[in-house]
Backbone as a chain_set.jsonl record, in Angstrom:
{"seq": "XXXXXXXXXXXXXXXXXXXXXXXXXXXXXXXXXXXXXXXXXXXXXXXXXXXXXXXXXXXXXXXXXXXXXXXXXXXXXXXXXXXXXXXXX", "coords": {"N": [[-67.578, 33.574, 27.972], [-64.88, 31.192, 27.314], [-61.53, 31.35, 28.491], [-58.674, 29.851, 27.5], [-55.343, 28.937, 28.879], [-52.198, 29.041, 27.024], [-51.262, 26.058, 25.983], [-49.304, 22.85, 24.961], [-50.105, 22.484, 22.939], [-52.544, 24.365, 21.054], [-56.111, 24.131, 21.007], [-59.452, 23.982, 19.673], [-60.608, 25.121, 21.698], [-58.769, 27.567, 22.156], [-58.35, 30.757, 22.952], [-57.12, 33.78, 22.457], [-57.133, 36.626, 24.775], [-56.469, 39.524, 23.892], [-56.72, 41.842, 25.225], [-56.494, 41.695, 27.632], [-53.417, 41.156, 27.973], [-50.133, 42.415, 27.596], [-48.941, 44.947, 25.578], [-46.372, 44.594, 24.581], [-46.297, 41.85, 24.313], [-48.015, 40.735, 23.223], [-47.758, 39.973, 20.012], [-46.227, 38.213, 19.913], [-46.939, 35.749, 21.594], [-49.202, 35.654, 19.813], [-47.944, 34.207, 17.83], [-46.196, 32.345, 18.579], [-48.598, 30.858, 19.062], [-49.771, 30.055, 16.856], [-47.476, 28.539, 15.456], [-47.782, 26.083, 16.668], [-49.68, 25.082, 16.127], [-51.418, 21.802, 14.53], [-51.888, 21.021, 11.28], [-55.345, 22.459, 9.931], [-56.105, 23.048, 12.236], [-57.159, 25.215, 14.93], [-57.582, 28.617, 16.615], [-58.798, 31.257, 18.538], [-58.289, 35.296, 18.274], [-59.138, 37.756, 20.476], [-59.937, 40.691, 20.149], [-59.689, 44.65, 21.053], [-59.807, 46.48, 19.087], [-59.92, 46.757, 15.504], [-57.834, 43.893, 13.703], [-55.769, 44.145, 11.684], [-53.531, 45.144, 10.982], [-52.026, 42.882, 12.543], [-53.136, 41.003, 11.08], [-51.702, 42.096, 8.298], [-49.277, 40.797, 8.97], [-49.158, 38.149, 9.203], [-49.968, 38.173, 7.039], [-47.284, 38.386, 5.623], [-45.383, 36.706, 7.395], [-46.484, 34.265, 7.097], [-47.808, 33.178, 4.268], [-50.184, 32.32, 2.292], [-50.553, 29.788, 4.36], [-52.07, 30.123, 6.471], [-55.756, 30.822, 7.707], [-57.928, 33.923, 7.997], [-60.589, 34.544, 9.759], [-63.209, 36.766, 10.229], [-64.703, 36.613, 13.275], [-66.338, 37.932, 15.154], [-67.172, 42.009, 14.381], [-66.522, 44.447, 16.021], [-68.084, 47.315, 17.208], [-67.189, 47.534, 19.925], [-65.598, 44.981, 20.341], [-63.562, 42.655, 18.944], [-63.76, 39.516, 16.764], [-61.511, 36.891, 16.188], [-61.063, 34.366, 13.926], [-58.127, 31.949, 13.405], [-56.565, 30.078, 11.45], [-54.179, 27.721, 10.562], [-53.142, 26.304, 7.413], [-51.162, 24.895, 6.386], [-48.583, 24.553, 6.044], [-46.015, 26.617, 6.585], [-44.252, 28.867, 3.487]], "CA": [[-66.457, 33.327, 27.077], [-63.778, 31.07, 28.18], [-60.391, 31.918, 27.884], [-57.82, 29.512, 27.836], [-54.11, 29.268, 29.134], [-51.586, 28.201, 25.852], [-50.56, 24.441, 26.055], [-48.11, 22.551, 24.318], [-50.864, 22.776, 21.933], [-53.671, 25.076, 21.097], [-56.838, 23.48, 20.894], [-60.132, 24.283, 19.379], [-61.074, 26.295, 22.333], [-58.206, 28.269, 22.321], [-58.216, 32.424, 22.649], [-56.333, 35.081, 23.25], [-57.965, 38.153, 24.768], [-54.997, 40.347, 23.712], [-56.729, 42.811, 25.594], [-55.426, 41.579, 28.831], [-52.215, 40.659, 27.39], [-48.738, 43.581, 28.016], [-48.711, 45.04, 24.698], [-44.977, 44.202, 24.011], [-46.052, 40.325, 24.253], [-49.298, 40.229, 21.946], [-47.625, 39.3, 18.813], [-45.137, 36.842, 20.316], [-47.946, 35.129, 21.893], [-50.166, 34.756, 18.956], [-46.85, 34.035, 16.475], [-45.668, 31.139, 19.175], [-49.609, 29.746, 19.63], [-49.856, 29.576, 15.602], [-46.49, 27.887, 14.885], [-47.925, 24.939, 17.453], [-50.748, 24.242, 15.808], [-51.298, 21.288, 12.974], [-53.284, 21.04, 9.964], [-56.388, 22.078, 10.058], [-56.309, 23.27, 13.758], [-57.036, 27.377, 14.513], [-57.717, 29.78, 17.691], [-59.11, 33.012, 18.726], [-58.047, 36.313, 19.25], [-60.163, 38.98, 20.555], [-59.189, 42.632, 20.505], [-60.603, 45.945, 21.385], [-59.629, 47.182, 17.761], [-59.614, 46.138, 14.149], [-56.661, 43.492, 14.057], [-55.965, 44.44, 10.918], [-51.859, 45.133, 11.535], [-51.621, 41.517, 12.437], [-53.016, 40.24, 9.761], [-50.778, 42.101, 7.067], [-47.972, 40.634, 9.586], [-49.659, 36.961, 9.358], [-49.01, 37.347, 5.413], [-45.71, 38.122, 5.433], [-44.706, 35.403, 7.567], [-47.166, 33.239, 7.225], [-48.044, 33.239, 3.295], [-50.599, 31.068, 1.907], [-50.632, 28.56, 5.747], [-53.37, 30.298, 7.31], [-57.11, 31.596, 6.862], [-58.213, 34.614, 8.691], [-61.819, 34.855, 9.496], [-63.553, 37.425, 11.475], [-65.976, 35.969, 13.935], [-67.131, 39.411, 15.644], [-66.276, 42.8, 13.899], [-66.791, 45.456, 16.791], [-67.38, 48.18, 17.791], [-66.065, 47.257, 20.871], [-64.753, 44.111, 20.377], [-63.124, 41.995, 17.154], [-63.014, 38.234, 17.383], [-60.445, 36.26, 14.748], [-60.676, 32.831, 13.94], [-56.749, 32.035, 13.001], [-56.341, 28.229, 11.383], [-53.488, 26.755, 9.894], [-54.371, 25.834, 6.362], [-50.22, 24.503, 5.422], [-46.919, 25.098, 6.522], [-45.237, 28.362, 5.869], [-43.059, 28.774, 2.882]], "C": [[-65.331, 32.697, 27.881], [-62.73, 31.279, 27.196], [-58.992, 30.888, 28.451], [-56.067, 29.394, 27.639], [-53.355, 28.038, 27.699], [-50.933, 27.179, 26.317], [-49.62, 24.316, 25.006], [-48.689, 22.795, 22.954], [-52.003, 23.023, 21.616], [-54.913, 23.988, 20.889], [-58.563, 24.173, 19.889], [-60.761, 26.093, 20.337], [-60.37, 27.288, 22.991], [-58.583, 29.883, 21.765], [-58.091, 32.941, 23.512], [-56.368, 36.259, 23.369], [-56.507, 38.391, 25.091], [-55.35, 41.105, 24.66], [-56.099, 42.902, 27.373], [-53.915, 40.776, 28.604], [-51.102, 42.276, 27.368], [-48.868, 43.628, 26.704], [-47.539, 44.211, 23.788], [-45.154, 42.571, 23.65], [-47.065, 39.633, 23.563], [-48.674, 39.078, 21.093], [-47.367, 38.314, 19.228], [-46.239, 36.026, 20.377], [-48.616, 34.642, 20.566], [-49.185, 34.311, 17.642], [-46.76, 32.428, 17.098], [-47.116, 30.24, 18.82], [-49.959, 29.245, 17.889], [-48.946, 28.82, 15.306], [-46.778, 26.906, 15.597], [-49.324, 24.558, 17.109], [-50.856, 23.276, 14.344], [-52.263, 21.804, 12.059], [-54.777, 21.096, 10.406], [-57.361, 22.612, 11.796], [-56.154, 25.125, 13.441], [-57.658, 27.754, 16.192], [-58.274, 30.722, 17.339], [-58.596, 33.938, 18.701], [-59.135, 37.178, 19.313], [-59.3, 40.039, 21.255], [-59.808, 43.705, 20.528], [-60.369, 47.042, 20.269], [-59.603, 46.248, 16.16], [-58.282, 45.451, 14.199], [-55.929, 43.788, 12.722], [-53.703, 44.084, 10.747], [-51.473, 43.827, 11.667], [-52.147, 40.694, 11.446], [-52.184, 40.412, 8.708], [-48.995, 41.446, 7.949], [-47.904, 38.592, 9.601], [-49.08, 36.707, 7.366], [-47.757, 37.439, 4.713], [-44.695, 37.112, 5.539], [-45.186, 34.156, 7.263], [-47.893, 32.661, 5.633], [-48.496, 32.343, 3.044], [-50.843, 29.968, 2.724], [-51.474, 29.021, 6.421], [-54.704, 30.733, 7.053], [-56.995, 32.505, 8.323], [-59.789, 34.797, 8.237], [-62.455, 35.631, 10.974], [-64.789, 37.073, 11.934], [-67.388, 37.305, 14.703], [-66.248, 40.566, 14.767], [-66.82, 44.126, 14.6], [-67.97, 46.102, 16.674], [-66.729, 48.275, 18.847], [-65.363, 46.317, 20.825], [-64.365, 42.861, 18.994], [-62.873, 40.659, 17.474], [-62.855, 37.687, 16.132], [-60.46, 35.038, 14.786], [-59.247, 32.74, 13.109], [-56.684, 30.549, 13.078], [-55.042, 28.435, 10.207], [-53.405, 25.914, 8.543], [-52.558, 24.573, 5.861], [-49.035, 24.855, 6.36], [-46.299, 25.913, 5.985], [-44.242, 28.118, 4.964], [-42.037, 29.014, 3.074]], "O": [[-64.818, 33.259, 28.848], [-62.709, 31.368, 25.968], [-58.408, 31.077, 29.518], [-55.512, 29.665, 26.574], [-53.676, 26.882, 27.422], [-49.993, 27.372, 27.088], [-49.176, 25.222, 24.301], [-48.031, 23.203, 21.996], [-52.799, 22.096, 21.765], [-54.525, 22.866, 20.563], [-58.241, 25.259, 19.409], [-61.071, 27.244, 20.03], [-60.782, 27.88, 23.988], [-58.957, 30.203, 20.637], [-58.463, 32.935, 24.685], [-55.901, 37.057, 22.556], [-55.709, 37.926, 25.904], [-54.363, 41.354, 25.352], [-55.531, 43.782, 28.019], [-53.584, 39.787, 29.257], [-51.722, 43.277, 27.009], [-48.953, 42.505, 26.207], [-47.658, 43.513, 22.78], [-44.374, 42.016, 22.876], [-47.131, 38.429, 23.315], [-48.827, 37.861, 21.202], [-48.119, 37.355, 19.053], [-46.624, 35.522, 19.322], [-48.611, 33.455, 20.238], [-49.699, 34.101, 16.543], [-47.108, 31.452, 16.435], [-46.985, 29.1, 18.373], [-50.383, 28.104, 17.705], [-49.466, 27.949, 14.608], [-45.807, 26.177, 15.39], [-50.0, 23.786, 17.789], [-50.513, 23.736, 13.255], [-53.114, 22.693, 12.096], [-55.374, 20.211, 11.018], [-58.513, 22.561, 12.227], [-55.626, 25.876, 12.621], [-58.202, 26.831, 16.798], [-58.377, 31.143, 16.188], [-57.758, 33.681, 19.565], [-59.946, 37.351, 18.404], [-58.529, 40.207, 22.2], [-60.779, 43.665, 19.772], [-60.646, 48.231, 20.426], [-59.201, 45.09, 16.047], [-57.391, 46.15, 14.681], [-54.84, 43.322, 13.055], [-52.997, 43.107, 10.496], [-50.55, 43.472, 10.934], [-51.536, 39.71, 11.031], [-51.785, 39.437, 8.071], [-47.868, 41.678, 7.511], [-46.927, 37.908, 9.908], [-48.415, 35.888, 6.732], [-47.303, 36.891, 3.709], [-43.802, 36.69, 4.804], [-44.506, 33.135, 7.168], [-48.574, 31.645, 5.773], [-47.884, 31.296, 3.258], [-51.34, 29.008, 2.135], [-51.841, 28.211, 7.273], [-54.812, 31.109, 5.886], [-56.385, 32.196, 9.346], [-60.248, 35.044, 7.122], [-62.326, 35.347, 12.165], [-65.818, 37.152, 11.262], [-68.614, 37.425, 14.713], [-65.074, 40.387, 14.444], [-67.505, 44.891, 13.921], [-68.903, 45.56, 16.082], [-65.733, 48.996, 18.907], [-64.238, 46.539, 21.273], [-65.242, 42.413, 18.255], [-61.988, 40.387, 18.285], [-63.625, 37.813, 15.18], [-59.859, 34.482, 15.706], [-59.186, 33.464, 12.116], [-56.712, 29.85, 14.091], [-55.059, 29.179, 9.226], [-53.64, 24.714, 8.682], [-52.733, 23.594, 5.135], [-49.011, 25.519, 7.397], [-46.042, 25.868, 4.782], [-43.345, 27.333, 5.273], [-41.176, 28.765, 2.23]]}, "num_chains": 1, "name": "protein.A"}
């Protein structure tokens, strides 16, 4: 699995193992690497729990501009495809 470092702009083979990521700087991280991606463009995350929390936090801010699709769904590990479907209302 590679894991790459966030650019000016995410790319296909972008993801972000939260799990080595400082708690406090998860979200930020995957809030900043979504607001830099266009149409049509999406990332990883992989987490060592149901992400579940960030998704009801994805449709608050993010309403209707993204899809969430789960690529792995544990038991040890959860991987999220996170695309861009629009621009946030």
């Amino acid at each position: 699995m590679k894991q790459q470092q966030i650019l000016d702009r995410p790319s296909e083979e972008t993801t972000i193992d939260v799990r080595a990521v400082p708690r406090p700087a998860r979200h930020p991280l995957i809030f900043d690497t979504f607001d830099r991606l266009g149409l049509g463009e999406f990332f990883h995350v992989v987490s060592d729990h149901d992400p579940r929390p960030l998704h009801y936090l994805f449709d608050v801010k993010y309403r209707g501009a993204f899809t969430w699709d789960y690529v792995e769904k544990g038991p040890d590990v959860w991987r999220v495809c996170v695309g861009r479907t629009a621009q946030a209302e």
